[in-house]
C-alpha positions, 0 to 999 in steps of 0.5 A: 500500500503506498502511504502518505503521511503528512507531519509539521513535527520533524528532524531536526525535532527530538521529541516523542512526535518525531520518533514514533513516526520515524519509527512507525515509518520504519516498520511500514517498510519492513512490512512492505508498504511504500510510505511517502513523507511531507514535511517541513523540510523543503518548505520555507518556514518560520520559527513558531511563535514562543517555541522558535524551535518548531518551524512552521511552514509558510503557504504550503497548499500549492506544494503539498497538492504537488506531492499528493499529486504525484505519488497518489497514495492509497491512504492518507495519515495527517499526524499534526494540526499545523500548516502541512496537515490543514493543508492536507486536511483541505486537499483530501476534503476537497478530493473526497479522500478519506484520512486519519489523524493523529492527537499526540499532545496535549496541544490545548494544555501546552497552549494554555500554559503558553498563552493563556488561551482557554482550553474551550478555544483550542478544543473547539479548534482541534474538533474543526481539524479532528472530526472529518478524520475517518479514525483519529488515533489516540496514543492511550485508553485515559486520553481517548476518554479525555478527548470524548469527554470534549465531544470527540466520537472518531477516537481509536488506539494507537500505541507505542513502543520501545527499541529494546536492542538499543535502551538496554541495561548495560554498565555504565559510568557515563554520569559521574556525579555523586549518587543516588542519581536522579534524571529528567529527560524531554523537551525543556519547555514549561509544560514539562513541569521541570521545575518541579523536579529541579525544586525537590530536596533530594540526596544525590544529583540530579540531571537534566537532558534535552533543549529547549526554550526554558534551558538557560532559564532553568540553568540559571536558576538552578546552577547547581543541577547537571545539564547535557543537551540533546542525545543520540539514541545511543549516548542516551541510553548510557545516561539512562543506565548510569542513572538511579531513578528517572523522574517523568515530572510533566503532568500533560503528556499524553504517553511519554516515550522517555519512560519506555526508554529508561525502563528498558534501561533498567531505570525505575521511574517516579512520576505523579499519577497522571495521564501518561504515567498511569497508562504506561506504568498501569500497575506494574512495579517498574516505578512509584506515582505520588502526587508528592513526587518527592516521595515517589522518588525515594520510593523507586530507589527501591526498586530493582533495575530488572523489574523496570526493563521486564515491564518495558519489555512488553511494549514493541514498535511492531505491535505499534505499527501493526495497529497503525495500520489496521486504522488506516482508511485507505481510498479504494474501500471509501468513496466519500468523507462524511 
């Protein structure tokens, strides 16, 4: 089946959108199927608003019909809500051709802590974009509730998974600072909630990993915590292994691959009992969730690395796309988009 999945979140972007895409790219191709990708890159863009490191695409209609055009795909995934997927969304509603969407983050949340703007606006916005999607695809059972309780009714499943092969335990000494270490990794942006880790009274070290608008804000304030920028798969996975604890603190994920990747590592997890915690570590005993996160940290202290990476171990990019693909719509068995 040839596949064109549309996307405003791309390299050079480190974040949770952009890998499991890539990812989920990578395993419709082992699978056989021709996957086609429009994204920022090739378009002229701008840096976006308050987050400079997100582009956004400048007029891109003409293009994108361009692209759809000439590699006439069986289906069509529109994965964000930005300047490439409204114009994607217009070109298949136009054409009578049917898609599906994606809701990856919590994007009225993170407006919300940016702007101030109200969630009753943003959601207004995202049932505009979301509803004439034959399947929007949610990445957890909490979230697809959350989303009908604002009034959306095409929501199905859409998982995550973990490269076991390269988030593994292995020895490591990459982190030298005095234990028990403590590690935060993610976008370093307000809605992450950092902040609230970085104020903890904790033994040890802690650490910080990954960019954003908040980092020498946050390096500022907090001097005496450790500070690495943005990773390689590889390197990452040594910091996660060289750690004690991973500390998820963001209360708007709507998943959070970090806490796959450093439970694969053998790093038990603390986090608040939320969205995103609560779906990926469901009742298992690969990580502590307290609304005092100081507590919950010093709880997984206990925990052995082993638990953590048996948990991790059922979740693969496999399963992942494998559903992905099940809620694909693809044209020849649709004639029309309600």
């Amino acid at each position: 089946m040839k596949i064109m999945i549309v996307t405003d979140a791309w390299e050079p972007q480190v974040n949770g959108v952009v890998r499991t895409l890539k990812q989920t790219m990578h395993e419709l191709r082992k699978l056989g199927h021709e996957i086609e990708m429009i994204t920022p890159l090739g378009f002229k863009t701008i840096p976006c608003p308050t987050y400079p490191d997100i582009s956004l695409s400048l007029f891109p209609g003409k293009k994108v019909v361009q692209k759809m055009t000439d590699f006439e795909p069986d289906a069509i995934h529109i994965a964000t809500e930005g300047p490439l997927g409204i114009a994607a969304r217009s070109y298949a509603l136009k054409n009578k051709l049917p898609f599906t969407t994606a809701y990856h983050t919590r994007f009225p949340e993170y407006v919300k802590a940016r702007t101030g703007i109200p969630l009753a606006i943003t959601y207004k916005f995202l049932r505009w974009f979301h509803d004439p999607s034959l399947a929007l695809m949610a990445p957890t059972e909490v979230v697809i509730k959350d989303l009908k309780h604002y009034g959306f009714t095409n929501t199905v499943l859409w998982t995550r998974g973990v490269d076991l092969d390269v988030f593994k335990m292995q020895e490591s000494r990459t982190l030298d600072s005095d234990p028990p270490i403590f590690l935060c990794v993610g976008r370093v942006a307000v809605e992450k909630n950092i902040e609230a880790f970085l104020e903890l009274k904790l033994p040890g070290s802690k650490w910080v990993v990954g960019d954003g608008p908040a980092l020498e804000w946050l390096k500022n304030k907090y001097p005496h915590v450790n500070y690495l920028g943005v990773l390689q798969q590889e390197a990452l996975a040594k910091v996660y292994a060289a750690a004690d604890v991973f500390v998820f603190p963001s209360k708007t994920d709507t998943f959070g691959l970090v806490l796959l990747e450093a439970m694969a590592c053998g790093l038990p997890v603390a986090a608040f009992p939320v969205t995103g915690p609560i779906d990926v570590l469901g009742d298992s005993e690969a990580g502590v969730m307290r609304e005092n996160l100081q507590e919950a940290c010093l709880l997984a202290l206990r925990i052995p690395k082993a638990e953590a990476r048996k948990h991790a171990e059922k979740f693969s990019w496999k399963v992942a796309s494998e559903q992905f693909l099940d809620h694909l719509k693809p044209k020849s068995s649709h004639t029309t988009v309600n």
